[in-house]
N, C-alpha and C positions, 0 to 999 in steps of 0.2 A: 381537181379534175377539170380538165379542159371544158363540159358541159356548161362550169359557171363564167366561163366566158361568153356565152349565148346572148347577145341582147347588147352586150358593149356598141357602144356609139362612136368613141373616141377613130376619131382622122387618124389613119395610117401616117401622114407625116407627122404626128405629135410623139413619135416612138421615136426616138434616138437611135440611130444607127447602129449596130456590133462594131465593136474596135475589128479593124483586119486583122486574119489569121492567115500564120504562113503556109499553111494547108486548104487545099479545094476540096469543098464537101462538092460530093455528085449527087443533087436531087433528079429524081425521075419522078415526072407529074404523070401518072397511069388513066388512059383511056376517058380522057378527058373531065377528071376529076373534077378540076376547076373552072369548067365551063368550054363555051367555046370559044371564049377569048380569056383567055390565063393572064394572069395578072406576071407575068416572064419579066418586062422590062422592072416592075415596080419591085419583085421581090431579087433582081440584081443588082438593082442599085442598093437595096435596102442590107441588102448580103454579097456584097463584094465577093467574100474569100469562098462565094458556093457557085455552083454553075447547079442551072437550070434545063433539063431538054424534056420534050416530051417523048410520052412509050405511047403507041399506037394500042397495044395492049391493054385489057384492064387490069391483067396481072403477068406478068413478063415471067413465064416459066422458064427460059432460058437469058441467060444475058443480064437477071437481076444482080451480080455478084461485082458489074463496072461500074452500082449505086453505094451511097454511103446511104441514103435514105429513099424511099419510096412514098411517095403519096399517091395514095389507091381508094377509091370508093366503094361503100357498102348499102346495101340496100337493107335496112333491119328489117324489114317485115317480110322477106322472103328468106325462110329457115333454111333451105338446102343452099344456100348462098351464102348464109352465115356461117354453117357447118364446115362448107369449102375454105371461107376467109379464115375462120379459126386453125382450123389443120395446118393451111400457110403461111400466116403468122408465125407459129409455134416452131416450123420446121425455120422457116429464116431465123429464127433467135441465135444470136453471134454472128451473123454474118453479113446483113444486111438491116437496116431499123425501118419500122414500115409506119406511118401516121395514117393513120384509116379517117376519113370524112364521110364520116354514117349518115345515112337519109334515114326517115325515121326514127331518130336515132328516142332508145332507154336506156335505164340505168343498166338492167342485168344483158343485155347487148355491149354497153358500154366495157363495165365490168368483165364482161366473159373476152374483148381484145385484147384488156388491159394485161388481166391474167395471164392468157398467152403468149405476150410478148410486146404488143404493141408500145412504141415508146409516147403514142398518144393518141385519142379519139377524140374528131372534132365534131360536131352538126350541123350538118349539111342546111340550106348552102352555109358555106362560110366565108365570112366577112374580112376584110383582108388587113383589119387588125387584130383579128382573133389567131389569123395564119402566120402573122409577123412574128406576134408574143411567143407562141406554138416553136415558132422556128430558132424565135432565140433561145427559148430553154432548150430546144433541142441538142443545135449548135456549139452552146457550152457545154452539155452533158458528153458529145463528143469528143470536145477539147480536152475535159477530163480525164475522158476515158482513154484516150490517148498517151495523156500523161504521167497515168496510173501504171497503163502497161510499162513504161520505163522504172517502174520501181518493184516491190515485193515480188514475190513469185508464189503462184497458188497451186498447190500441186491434190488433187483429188484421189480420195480412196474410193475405191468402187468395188464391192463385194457379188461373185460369184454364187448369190443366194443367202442363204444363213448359215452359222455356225460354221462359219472359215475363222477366223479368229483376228480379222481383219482390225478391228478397235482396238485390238490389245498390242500388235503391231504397230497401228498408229501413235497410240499413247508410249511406247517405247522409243519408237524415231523420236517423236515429240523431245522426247527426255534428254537425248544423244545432241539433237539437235541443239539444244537447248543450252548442253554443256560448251561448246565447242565458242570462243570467247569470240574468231572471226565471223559472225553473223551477226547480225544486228537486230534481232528482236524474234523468236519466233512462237505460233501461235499452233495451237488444237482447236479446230471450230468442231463441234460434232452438230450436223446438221440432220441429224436420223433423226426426227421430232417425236417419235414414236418410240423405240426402242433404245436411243441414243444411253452409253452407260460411261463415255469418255471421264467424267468427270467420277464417278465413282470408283473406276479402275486409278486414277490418281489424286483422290482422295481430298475435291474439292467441289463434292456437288455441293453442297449446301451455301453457296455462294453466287454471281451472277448467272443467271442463265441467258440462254436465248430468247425468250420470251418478255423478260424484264427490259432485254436490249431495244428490242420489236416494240415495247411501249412506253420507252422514255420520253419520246416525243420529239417534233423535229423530224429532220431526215435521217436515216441509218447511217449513212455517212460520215455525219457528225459528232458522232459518238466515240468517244475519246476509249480506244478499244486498249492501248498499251498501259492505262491506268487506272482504267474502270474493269475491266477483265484480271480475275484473280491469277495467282503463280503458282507452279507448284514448286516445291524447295527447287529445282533443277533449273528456274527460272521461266518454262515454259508458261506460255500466258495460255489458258483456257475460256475457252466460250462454251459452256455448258449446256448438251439439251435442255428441253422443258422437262419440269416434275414432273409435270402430269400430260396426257396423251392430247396433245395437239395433232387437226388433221392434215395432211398431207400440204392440202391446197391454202394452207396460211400465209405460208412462201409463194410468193411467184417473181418472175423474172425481172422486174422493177427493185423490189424487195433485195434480190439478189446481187444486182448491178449496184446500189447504195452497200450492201455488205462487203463487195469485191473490193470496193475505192478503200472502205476505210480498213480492212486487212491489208493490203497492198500500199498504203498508206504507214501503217502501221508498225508492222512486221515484214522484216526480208524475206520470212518463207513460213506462209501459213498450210499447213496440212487439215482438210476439209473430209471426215468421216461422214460420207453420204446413205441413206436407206438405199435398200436394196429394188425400190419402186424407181422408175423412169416417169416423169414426170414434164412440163415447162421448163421449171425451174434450174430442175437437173441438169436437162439441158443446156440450159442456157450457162450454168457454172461451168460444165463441162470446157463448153466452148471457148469460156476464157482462164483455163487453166495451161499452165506450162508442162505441165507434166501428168499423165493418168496412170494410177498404180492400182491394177486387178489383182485380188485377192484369192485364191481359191482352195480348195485342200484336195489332195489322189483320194475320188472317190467317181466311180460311172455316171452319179446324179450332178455332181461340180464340173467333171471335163463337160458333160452338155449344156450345161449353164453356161461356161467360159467362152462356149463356142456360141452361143447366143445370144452376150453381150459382146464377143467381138464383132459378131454380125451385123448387131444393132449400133456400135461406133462408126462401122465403114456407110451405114445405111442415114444413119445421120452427118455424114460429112466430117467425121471427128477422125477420121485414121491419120491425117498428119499429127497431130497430135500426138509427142512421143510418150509411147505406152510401156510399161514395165509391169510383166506377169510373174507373179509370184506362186510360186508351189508354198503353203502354209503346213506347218505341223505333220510336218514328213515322218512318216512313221516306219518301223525298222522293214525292209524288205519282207512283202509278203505277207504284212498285218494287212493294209489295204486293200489288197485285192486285184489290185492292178499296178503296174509296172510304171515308172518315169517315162520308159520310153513309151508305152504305150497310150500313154494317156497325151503324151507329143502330137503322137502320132494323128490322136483323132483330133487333135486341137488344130494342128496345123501350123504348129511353131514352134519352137522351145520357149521350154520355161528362161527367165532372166535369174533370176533369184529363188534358191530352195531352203527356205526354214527348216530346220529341224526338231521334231517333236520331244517338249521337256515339260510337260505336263506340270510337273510338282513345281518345279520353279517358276515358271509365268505366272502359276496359280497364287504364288505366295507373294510374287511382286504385285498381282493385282489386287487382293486380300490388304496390304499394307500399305497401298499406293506410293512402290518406288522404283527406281530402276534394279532391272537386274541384276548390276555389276554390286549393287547395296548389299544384297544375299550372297551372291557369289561371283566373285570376278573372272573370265576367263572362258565360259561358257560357250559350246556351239553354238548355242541360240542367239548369244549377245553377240558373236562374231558374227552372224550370218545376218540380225538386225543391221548391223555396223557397215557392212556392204549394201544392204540398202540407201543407208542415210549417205553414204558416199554420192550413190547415183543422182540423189535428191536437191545435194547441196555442190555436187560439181559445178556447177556455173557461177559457184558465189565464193567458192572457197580453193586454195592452190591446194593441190591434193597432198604435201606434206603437212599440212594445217588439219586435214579431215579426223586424222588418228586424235589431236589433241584432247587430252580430259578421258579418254579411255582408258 
């Protein structure tokens, strides 16, 4: 944590330059963070491939989105200022990275930006080798993450509450995917830390989980996920929740950003079974995913769900993001209680994709942990899985390739 840079002595010219990057990061120095004379010339020369301008703003409500980074100050001892810095933090995550220079600064101040998002908290004042260092890890983390987005593709499940049948779904793509020889690696993260069952529906919890990952030690990133994450005969690599009930807030968006490198690293298309809670974290996946797939099932209590997380995507800036709603376990006309069209209707969209309900077979594939087609081949469920994993793997694969291995 950037805290135990506090007290360094070392001369800003003792810091070796960043090799140039053929990309311009855009720092925005916020309302006069670093004094009233900025240290502008010394951190361009120092960072060539960044430009520097000052926001007259302490926090640039509009017009933050023509920064790659912000440096903004905080006042730790005054709560309703923290409470504000935390909310904006958390709401930029994916879209802009913001380094907060805390006066007053403590740990659980420290900790409570981190959590939200901040890619880093410095203490005020600071020294302008503490903002060099700061700036090179930044700098790289960006270059990665840049470079990351030209590889794997993360596509997120997002459940319309509970009991949509969203995991058993995902573990099925998983399986399709899996089969299909034009991919090059793909993965099941189940990231429900709480309720997560991915790994027992395919019949390899007793193996790595997520928590084991989270304490190897090192960076998340580095964690050799295509060899150290177990298989299931299908070839899909899994990342198993926890045994036992992890809280919520284990994960946050740091945490997240090292898991995205090394799936996308990884695997050509990892599929992320997320809880049904909205979180930082969440967020912050959301944000860097290719693809959002909503899960729901025809019931009055799910279409208002549906409509309240798609509320909550357009509200968090996520609606470019191509989204794919699924109708799950469609049941025969009129078991439900409400109509396809009707539940359209209040939705405010069509559905993309309609499951249909096979009760006994899903049950037994996930009872045995295997694909469908194992039990029986040819099923409406498996076809209608099969058009999913189409829409999933379209960018990686020529659509005569998609049918292979069914």
């Amino acid at each position: 944590m950037s805290l135990l840079h506090f007290g360094r002595s070392h001369p800003a010219a003792q810091i070796a330059p960043p090799p140039s990057r053929p990309c311009v990061w855009r720092v925005g120095l916020c309302g006069g963070v670093l004094g009233a004379a900025p240290p502008t010339a010394m951190l361009s020369a120092m960072f060539p491939a960044a430009t520097f301008r000052d926001v007259e703003s302490a926090w640039p409500e509009r017009g933050a989105q023509g920064f790659d980074l912000l440096i903004v100050g905080l006042n730790g001892a005054d709560p309703s200022e923290v409470e504000r810095a935390a909310a904006r933090v958390a709401a930029s995550a994916g879209r802009v990275e913001i380094l907060v220079v805390l006066s007053g600064a403590d740990i659980e101040t420290t900790r409570r930006m981190i959590h939200q998002g901040a890619v880093d908290v410095l203490p005020a004042p600071v020294t302008d080798t503490t903002l060099t260092i700061a700036l090179e890890r930044i700098f790289c983390r960006l270059d990665t993450g840049r470079a990351q987005r030209r590889n794997g593709e993360l596509v997120s499940i997002l459940k319309a509450g509970g009991g949509v049948g969203a995991t058993a779904l995902a573990t099925q793509a998983a399986v399709m995917l899996a089969g299909n020889p034009a991919l090059n690696g793909v993965c099941l993260a189940d990231l429900d830390l709480q309720m997560g069952m991915a790994g027992l529906y395919l019949d390899v919890a007793d193996t790595v989980t997520l928590t084991q990952v989270l304490a190897a030690g090192g960076a998340v990133e580095d964690v050799p996920l295509a060899s150290s994450l177990p298989a299931h005969n299908s070839g899909a690599r899994v990342l198993v929740a926890p045994h036992e009930f992890m809280p919520v807030e284990t994960l946050n968006p740091a945490l997240v950003d090292s898991l995205v490198a090394a799936l996308r690293r990884d695997f050509e298309i990892s599929l992320v079974d997320l809880p049904t809670v909205w979180t930082a974290w969440t967020n912050r996946l959301l944000r860097q995913s290719q693809r959002i797939v909503l899960v729901t099932r025809l019931s009055v209590p799910h279409v208002h769900l549906v409509r309240r997380q798609l509320h909550m995507l357009e509200a968090q800036h996520l609606g470019d993001i191509p989204l794919t709603l699924v109708c799950n376990q469609m049941e025969a006309d009129g078991v439900s209680g409400i109509s396809l069209k009707a539940a359209e209707q209040a939705i405010g969209r069509a559905f993309d994709l309609v499951i249909p309900e096979d009760h006994r077979l899903m049950h037994q594939a996930i009872n045995q942990g295997v694909a469908l087609s194992a039990l029986r081949r040819g099923s409406k469920i498996e076809a209608a899985i099969a058009r999913l994993v189409d829409l999933v793997a379209a960018s990686h694969v020529a659509p005569a390739a998609l049918s292979i291995g069914r």
